[in-house]
C-alpha positions as CSV (number, residue, x, y, z in Angstrom):
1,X,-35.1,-38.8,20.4
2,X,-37.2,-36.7,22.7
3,X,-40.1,-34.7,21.7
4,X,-40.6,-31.2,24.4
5,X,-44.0,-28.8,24.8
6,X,-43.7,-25.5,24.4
7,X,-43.1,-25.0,27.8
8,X,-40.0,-27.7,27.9
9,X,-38.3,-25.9,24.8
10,X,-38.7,-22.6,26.9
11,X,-37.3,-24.2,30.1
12,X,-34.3,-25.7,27.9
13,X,-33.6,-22.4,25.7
14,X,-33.8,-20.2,29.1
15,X,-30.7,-22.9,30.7
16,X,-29.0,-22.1,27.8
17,X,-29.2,-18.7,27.6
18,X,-28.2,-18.7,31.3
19,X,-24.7,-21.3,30.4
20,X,-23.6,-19.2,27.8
21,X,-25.5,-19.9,24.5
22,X,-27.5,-17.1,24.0
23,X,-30.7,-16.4,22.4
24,X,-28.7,-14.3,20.0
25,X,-26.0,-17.2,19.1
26,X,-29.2,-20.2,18.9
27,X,-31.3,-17.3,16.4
28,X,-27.9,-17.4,14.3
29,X,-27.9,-20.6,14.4
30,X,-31.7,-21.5,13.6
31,X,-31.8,-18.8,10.9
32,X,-28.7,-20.4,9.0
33,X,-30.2,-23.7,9.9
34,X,-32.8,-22.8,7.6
35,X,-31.7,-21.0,4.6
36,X,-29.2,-24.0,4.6
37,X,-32.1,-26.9,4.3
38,X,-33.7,-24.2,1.4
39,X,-30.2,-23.8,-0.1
40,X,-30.4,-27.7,-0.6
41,X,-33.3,-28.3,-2.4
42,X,-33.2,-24.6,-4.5
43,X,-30.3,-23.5,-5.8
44,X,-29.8,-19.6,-4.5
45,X,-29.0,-18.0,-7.7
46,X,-32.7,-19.4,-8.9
47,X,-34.3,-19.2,-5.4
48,X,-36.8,-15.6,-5.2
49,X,-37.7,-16.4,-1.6
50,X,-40.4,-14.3,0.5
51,X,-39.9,-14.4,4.1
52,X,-43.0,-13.7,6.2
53,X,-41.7,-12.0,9.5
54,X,-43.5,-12.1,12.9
55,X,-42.6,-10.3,15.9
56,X,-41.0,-12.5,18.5
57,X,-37.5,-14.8,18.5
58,X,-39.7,-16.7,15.5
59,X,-39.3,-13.8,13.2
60,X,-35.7,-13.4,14.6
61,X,-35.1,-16.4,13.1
62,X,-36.3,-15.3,9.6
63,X,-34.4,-12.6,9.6
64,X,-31.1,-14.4,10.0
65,X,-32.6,-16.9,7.0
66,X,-33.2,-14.1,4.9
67,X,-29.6,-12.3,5.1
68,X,-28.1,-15.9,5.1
69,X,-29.9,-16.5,1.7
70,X,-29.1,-13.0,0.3
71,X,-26.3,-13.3,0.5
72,X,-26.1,-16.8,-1.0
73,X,-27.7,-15.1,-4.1
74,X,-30.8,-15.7,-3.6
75,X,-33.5,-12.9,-4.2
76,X,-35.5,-12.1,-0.8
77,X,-38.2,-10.0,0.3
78,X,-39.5,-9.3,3.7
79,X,-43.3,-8.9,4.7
80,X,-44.1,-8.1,8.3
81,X,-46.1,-8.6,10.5
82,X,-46.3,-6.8,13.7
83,X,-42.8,-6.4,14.2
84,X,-42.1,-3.2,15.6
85,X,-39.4,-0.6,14.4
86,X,-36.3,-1.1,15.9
87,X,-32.7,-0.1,15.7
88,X,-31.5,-2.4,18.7
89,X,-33.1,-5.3,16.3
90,X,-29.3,-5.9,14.7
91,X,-30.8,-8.4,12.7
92,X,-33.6,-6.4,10.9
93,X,-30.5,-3.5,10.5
94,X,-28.8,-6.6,8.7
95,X,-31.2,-7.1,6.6
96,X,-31.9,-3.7,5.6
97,X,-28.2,-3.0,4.6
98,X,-28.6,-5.7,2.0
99,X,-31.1,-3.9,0.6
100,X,-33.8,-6.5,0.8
101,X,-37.9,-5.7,-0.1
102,X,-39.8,-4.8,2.9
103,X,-43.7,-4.3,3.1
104,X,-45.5,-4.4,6.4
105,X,-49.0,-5.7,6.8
106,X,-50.8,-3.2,7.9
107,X,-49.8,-0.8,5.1
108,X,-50.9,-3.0,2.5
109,X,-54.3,-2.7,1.5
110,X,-56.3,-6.1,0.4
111,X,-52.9,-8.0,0.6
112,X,-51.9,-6.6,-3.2
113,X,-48.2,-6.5,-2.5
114,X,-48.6,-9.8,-0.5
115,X,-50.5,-11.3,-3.7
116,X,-48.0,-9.8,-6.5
117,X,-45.2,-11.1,-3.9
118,X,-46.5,-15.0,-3.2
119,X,-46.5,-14.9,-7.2
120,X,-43.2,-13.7,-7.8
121,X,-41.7,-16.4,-5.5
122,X,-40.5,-19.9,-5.7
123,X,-39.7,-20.2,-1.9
124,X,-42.2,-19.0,1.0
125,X,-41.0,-18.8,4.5
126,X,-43.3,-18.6,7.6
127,X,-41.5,-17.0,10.6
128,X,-44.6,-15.6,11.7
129,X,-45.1,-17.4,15.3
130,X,-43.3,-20.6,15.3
131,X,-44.2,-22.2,19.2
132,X,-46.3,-18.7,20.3
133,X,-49.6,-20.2,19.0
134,X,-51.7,-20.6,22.4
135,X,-55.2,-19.6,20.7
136,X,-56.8,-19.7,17.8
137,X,-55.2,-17.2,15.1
138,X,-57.1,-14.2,14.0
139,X,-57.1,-10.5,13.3
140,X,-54.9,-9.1,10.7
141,X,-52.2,-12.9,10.6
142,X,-55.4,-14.8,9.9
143,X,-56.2,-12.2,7.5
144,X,-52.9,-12.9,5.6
145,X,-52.5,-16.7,5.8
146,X,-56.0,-16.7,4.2
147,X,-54.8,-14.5,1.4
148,X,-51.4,-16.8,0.8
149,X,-53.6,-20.1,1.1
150,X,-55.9,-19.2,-1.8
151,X,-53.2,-18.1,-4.1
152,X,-51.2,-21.5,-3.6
153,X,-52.0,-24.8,-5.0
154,X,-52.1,-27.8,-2.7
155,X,-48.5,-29.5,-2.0
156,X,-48.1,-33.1,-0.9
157,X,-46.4,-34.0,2.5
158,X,-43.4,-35.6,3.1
159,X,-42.6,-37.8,5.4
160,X,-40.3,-37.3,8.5
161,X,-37.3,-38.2,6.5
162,X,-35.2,-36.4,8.9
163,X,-36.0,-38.6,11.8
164,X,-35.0,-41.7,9.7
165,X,-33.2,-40.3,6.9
166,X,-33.2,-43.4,4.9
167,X,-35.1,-42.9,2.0
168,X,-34.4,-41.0,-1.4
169,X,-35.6,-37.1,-1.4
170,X,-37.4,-36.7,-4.1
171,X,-35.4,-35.4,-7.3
172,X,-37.1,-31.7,-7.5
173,X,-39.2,-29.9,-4.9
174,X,-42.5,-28.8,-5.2
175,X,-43.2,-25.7,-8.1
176,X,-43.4,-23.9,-4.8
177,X,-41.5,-24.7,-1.6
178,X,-43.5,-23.8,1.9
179,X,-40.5,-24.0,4.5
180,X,-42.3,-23.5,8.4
181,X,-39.3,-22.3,10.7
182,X,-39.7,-24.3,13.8
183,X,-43.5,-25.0,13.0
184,X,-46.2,-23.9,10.8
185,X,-48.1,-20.8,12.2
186,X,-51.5,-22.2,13.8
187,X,-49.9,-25.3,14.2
188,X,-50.0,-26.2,18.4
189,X,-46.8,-27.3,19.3
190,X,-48.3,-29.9,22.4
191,X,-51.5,-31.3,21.0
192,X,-51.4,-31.1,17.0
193,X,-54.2,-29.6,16.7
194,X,-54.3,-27.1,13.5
195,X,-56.0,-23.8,12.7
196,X,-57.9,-23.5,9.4
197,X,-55.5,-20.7,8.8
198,X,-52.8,-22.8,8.9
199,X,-49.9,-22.6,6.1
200,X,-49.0,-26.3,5.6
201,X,-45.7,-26.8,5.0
202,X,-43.2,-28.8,2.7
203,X,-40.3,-28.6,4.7
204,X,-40.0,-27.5,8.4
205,X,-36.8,-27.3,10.2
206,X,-37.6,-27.3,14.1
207,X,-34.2,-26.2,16.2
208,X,-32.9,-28.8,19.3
209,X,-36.2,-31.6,19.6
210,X,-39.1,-31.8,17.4
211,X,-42.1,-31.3,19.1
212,X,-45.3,-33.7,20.8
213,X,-47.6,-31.5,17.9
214,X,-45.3,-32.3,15.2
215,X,-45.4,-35.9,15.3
216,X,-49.6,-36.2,16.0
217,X,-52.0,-36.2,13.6
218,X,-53.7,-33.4,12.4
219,X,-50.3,-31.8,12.9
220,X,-48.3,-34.1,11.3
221,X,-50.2,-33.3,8.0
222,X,-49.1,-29.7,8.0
223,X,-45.2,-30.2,8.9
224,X,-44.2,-31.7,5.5
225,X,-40.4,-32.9,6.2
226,X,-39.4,-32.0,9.5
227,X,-35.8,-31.7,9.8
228,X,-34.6,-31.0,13.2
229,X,-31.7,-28.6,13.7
230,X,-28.7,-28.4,16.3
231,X,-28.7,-25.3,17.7
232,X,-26.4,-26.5,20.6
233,X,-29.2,-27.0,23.2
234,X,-28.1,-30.3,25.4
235,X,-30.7,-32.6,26.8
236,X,-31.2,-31.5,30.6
237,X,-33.0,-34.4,32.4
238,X,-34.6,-32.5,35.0
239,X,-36.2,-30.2,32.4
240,X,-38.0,-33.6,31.1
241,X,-38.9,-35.1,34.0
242,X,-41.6,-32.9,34.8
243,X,-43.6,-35.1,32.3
244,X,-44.1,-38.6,31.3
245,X,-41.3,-39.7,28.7
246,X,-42.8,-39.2,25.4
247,X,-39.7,-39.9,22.7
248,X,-40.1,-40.4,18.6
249,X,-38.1,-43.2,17.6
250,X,-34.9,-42.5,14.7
251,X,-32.8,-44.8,12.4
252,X,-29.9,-44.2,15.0
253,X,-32.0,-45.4,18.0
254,X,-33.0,-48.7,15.9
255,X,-29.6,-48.9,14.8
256,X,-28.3,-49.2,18.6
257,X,-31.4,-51.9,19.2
258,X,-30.6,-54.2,16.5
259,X,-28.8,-57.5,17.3
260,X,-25.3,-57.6,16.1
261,X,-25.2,-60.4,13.1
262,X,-21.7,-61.8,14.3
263,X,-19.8,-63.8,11.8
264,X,-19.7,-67.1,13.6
265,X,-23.1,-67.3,14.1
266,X,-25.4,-70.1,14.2
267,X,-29.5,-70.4,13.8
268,X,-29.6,-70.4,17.9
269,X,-27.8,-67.1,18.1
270,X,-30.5,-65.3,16.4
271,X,-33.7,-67.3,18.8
272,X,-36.5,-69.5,17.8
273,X,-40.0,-68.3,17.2
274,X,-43.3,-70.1,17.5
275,X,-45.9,-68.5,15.8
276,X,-49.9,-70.1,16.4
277,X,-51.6,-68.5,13.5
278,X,-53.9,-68.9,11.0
279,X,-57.2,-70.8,10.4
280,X,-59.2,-72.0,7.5
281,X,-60.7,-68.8,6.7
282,X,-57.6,-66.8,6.8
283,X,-54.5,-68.7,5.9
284,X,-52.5,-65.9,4.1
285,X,-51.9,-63.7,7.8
286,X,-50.0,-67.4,8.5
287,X,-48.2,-66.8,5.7
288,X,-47.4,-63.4,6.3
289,X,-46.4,-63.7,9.8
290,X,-44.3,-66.6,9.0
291,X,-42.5,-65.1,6.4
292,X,-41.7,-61.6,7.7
293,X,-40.7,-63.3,11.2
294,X,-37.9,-65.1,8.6
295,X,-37.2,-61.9,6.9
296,X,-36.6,-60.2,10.1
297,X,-34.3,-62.0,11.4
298,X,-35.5,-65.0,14.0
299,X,-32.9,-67.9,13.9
300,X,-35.9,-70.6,14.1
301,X,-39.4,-70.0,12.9
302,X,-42.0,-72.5,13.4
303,X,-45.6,-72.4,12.9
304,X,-48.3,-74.1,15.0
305,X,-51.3,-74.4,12.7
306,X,-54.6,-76.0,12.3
307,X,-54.5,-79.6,11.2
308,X,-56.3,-78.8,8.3
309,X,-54.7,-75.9,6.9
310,X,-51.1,-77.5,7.4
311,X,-50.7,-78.6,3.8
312,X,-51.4,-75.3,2.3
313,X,-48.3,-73.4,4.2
314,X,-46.3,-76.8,3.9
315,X,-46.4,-75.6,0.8
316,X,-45.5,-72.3,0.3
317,X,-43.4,-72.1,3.4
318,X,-39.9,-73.8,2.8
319,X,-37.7,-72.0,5.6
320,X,-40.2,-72.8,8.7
321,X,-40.6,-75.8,10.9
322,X,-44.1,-76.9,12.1
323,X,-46.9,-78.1,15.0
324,X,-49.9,-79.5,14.0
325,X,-52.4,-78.9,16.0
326,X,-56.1,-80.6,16.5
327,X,-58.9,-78.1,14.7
328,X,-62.4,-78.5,14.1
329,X,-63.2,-78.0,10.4
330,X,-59.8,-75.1,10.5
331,X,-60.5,-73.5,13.4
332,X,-58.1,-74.4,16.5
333,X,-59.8,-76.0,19.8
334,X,-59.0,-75.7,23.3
335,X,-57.7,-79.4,23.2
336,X,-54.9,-78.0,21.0
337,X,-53.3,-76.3,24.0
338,X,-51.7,-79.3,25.0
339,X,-50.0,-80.2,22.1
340,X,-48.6,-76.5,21.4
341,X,-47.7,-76.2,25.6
342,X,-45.0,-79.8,24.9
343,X,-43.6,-77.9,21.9
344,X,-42.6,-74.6,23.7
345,X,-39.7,-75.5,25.9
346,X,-36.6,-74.4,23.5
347,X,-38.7,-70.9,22.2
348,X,-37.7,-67.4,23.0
349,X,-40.9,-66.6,22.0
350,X,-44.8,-66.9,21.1
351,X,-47.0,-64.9,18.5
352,X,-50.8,-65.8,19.1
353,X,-53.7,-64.9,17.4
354,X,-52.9,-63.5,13.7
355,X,-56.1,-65.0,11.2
356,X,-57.6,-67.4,14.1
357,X,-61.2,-65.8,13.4
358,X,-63.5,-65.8,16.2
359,X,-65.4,-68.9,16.1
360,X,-66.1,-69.7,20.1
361,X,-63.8,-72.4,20.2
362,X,-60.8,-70.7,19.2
363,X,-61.8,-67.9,22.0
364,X,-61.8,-70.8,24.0
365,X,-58.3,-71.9,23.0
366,X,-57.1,-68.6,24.2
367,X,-58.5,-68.1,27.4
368,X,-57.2,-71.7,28.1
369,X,-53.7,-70.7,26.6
370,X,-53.9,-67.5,29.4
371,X,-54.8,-70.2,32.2
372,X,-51.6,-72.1,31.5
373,X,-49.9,-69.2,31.7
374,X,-51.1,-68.2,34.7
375,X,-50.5,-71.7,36.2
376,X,-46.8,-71.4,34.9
377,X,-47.9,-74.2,32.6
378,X,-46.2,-72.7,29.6
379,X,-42.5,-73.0,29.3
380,X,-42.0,-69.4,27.1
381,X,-42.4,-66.0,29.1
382,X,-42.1,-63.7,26.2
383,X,-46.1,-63.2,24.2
384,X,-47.4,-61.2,21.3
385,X,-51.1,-61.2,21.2
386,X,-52.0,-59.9,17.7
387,X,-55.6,-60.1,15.9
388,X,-58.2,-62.3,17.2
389,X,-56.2,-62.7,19.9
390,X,-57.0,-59.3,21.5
391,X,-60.6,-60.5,20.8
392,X,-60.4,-63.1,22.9
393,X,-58.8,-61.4,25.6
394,X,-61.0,-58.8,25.7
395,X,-63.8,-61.5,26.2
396,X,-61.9,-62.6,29.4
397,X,-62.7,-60.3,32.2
398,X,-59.0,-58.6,33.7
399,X,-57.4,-61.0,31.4
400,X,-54.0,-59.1,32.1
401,X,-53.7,-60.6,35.8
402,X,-52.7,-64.0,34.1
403,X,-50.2,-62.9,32.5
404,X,-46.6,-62.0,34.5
405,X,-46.2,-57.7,34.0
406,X,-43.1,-56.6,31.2
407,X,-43.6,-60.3,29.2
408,X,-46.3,-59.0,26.5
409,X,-46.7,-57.1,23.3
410,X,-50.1,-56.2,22.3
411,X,-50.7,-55.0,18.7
412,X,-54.3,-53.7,18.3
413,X,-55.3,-51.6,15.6
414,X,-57.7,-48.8,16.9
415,X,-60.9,-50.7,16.3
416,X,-59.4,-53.3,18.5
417,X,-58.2,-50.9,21.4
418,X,-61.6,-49.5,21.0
419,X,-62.8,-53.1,21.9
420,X,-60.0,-53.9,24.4
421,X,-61.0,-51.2,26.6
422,X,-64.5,-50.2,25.8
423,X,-64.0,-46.9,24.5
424,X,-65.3,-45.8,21.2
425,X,-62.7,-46.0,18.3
426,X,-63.4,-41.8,18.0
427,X,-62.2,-41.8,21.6
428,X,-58.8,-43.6,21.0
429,X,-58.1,-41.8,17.9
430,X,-58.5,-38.4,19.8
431,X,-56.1,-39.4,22.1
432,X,-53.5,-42.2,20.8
433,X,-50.6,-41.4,23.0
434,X,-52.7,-40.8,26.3
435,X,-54.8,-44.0,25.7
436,X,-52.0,-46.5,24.8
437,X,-49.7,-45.1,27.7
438,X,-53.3,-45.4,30.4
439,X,-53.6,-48.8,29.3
440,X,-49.9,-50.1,29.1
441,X,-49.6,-49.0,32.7
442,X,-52.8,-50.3,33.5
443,X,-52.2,-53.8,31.8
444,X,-48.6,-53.6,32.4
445,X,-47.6,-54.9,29.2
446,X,-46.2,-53.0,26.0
447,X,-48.7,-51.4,23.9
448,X,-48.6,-51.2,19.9
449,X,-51.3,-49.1,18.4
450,X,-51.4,-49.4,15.2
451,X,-51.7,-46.5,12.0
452,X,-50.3,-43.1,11.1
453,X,-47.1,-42.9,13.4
454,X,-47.9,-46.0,15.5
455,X,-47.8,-45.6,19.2
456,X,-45.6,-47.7,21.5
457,X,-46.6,-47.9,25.2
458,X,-44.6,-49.3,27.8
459,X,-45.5,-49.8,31.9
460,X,-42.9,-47.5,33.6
461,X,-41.4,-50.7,35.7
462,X,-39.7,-48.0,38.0
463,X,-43.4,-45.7,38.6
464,X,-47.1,-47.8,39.1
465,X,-49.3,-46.2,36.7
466,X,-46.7,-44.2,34.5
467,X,-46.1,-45.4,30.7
468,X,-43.7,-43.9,28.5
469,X,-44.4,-43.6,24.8
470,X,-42.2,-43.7,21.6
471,X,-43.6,-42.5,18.3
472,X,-42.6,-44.2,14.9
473,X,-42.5,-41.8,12.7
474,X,-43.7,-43.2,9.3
475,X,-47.5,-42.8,7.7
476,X,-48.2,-44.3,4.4
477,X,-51.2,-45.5,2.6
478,X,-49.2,-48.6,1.2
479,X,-49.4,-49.9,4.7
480,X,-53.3,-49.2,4.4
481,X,-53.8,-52.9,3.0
482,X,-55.2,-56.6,4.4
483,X,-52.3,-58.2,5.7
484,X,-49.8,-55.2,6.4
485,X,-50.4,-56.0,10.3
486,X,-49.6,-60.3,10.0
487,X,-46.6,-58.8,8.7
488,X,-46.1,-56.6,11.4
489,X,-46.8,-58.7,13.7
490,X,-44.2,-61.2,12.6
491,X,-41.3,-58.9,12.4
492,X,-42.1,-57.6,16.3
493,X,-41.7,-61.3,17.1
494,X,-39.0,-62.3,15.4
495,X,-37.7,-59.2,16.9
496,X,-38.8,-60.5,20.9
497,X,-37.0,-64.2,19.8
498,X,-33.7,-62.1,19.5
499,X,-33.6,-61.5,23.2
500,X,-35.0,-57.7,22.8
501,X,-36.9,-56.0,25.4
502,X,-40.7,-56.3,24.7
503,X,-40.2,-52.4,24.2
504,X,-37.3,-52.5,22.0
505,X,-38.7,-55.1,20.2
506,X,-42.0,-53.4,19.7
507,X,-40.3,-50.2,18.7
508,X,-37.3,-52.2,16.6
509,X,-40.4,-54.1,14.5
510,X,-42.2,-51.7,13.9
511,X,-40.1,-49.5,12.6
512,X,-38.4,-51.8,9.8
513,X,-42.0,-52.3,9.7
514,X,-42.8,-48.4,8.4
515,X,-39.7,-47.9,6.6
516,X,-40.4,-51.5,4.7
517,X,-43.5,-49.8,3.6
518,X,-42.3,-46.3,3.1
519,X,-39.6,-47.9,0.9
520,X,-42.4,-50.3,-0.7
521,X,-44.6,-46.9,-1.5
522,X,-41.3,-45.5,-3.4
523,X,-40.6,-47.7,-5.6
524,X,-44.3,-48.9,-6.3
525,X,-46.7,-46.3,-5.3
526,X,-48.8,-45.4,-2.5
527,X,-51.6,-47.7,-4.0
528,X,-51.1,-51.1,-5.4
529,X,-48.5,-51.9,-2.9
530,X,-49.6,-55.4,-1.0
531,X,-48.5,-57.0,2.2
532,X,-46.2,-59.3,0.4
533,X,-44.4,-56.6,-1.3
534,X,-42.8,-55.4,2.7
535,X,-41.7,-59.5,2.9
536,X,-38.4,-58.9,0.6
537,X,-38.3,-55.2,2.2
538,X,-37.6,-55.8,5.9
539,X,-33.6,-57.4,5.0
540,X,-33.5,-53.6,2.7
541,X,-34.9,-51.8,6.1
542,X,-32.3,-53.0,8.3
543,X,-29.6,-52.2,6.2
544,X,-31.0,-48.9,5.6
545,X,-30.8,-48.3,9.7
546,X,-27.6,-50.2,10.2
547,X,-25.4,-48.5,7.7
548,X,-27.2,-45.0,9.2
């Protein structure tokens, strides 16, 4: 799905208007969009709901909530905001022939009413400014926010269900439910950057696409569950390509990805993995990787490991095949090349790098793993460098002209980009999206940076130096844990081994890979939860998206 600036939405909702769907039918539609989603998770006949009204199409849009839910049953009360008395405004005159409370801002003295009013009410709706926030909020609507903010305990967010609706709402809703229509006030709609006056939501319906700010962290943290409403807008290409494609990926567009898992099938049908992995110091990320490249799907899995480690996995691993390779006391030496090189021909495709460690020689390995390459040496066209492997590349000066554009997946994490590139780990977490979309085009491979809604980066192959971005939507502290990223590492290849795109691969693994956890942090909590726990989760996550 798409994700629009402000000044996108504005081109799109001005087309619109223009072919017929005007901005009266898409209000209607947005307000009843809304007091629908409320109407969901509290019942009307219980729900005393305070709508906070601004004075553009926004507050248009709570106005058509609040007559919607009146007349549902639920008990509603108005307080303005800088709306101007008017009679051509057919929605206020709605309202007010329903009889609902009104109270405007500037009559109310210290916020008293606005005080006695956030108490009285279960259900608090901010269509105060929606997309209008260009500056930092002040005067009398800071004044108010403030006043709400300290009368309100603090909520937990939710994650964007609605862009992968594949997990359980919780049974009740909060004691009180924020609902942002279109997006929290103070909340920017293109960079996510949040005022301090910001009303953090619980639930926020957004009409057509969500938007860039939604989706970004800080932002993220003050849209709650983001639901994302048709207000019979279409997708107008030449609207979008004014900008580099920036899209947030959804069950349906995994779903679509996803190899079909015909009946006649055999093991070759589904591709063969190699994965060179591990060392003595860190053989669970073998483990990991092995497993969840099994779990995810790969017909074949073998792991090339370390001589001396080989027993261990031997083991504990009963569906994989193996390599032995020559190590020095567990660590893997450039000599070992060879021997993995004569056992790539049948592979679809190569993970490199999770728990080698850094000792020189296994640096070494690597940059004499990217010289075969380069010399068409190795049989397999298809990499992902993971781990110590982007250590080792990032030792080798413009490592990324040995290796063919469109035929890797990098997976750094963002002390690893940091490294990778030489910026400061502050720099790429102030920019994630620009940063892995600058350095996909410039490596010309696919980019997967890792953490709260993990970028993916791909090299535009039809525009030098453009990249377009998709955002997975999922951020969970269960996936904050050692391990978590040998897993996801696994399932992206096991993913590439199944003939996907190194893009759709990237976005297919790491999805599973999110909702595996999301679903991991439901049914065991957000802490406790280990890497092995998303193992038996990934087969869960796929059914989740294919049934969707």
């Amino acid at each position: 799905m798409k994700l629009v600036t402000a000044n996108q939405m504005r081109a799109l909702e001005q087309r619109a208007d223009q072919n017929g769907n005007t901005y009266a039918l898409m209000m209607e539609r947005a307000g009843k969009a809304v007091a629908d989603a409320i109407a969901e998770r509290v019942a009307p006949s219980d729900a005393r709901v305070l709508v906070l009204i601004g004075p553009g199409n926004n507050g248009g849009d709570g106005l058509v909530c609040a007559r919607h839910l009146r007349d549902a049953g639920a008990r509603v009360a108005l307080y303005i905001w800088k709306r101007a008395e008017n009679s051509a405004d057919e929605n206020w005159q709605m309202c007010r022939a329903r009889n609902l409370i009104e109270t405007r801002a500037e009559n109310d003295r210290d916020f008293a009413a606005l005080k006695k009013l956030v108490a009285e009410s279960n259900v608090i709706v901010d269509a105060l400014l929606g997309t209008g926030v260009a500056r930092p909020i002040d005067g009398l609507v800071k004044d108010l926010l403030v006043a709400i903010n300290n009368q309100l305990t603090n909520h937990p967010t939710h994650q964007l269900s609605n862009l992968s609706p594949l997990l359980p709402r919780s049974p009740s809703p909060p004691r009180r439910l924020i609902v942002a229509v279109d997006l929290p006030t103070g909340l920017n709609p293109d960079t996510g950057a949040r005022d301090p006056a910001t009303l953090n939501a619980d639930l926020t319906i957004t009409f057509a696409f969500p938007k860039i700010g939604q989706v970004i962290f800080p932002g993220a943290n003050a849209v709650g569950e983001l639901i994302i409403a048709d207000i019979g807008i279409p997708e107008i290409s030449e609207i979008f390509q004014t900008y580099e494609i920036l899209e947030v990926a959804t069950a349906r567009d995994i779903a679509t990805i996803l190899p079909a898992r015909a009946r006649d099938s055999h093991k070759g049908t589904f591709g063969k993995a190699m994965l060179c992995v591990g060392s003595v110091n860190y053989v669970g990320a073998a483990f990991l990787a092995g497993s969840a490249a099994t779990r995810a799907g790969a017909g074949l899995v073998t792991l090339a490991l370390a001589q001396t480690i080989y027993p261990l996995l031997a083991s504990a691993l009963h569906e994989t095949t193996f390599v032995i390779l020559p190590d020095d006391h567990g660590v893997l030496i450039p000599d070992a090349i060879s021997v993995l090189g004569n056992s790539l021909a049948d592979y679809d495709a190569l993970l490199i790098g999770c728990g080698f460690g850094r000792d020189p020689q296994t640096i070494a390995f690597v940059q004499t793993l990217l010289e075969h390459i380069r010399n068409s040496q190795i049989a397999i066209r298809n990499f992902v460098f993971d781990a110590d492997a982007l250590f080792a590349l990032a030792q080798t000066p413009e490592w990324w002209t040995q290796i063919a554009p469109h035929t890797a997946i990098l997976t750094p994490h963002p002390g690893e980009m940091a490294t990778l590139t030489g910026l400061s780990r502050a720099e790429v977490q102030a920019d994630r999206i620009g940063i892995a979309k600058k350095f996909a085009a410039q490596w010309q491979q696919v980019v997967v940076l890792k953490g709260a809604h993990t970028i993916v980066a791909s090299p535009d192959a039809s525009t030098p130096l453009r990249a377009r971005a998709t955002i997975i939507p999922f951020a969970t502290p269960a996936l904050a844990t050692a391990g978590t990223g040998d897993v996801l590492a696994g399932t992206i290849t096991a993913m590439l081994a199944q003939k996907l795109s190194p893009f759709d691969a990237a976005i297919a693994g790491a999805y599973l890979h999110g909702l595996a956890g999301m679903i991991a942090e439901k049914e065991i909590g957000a802490a406790g939860v280990i890497a092995n726990d998303l193992l038996p989760r990934l087969p869960e996550a796929m059914r989740r998206v294919q049934a969707h």
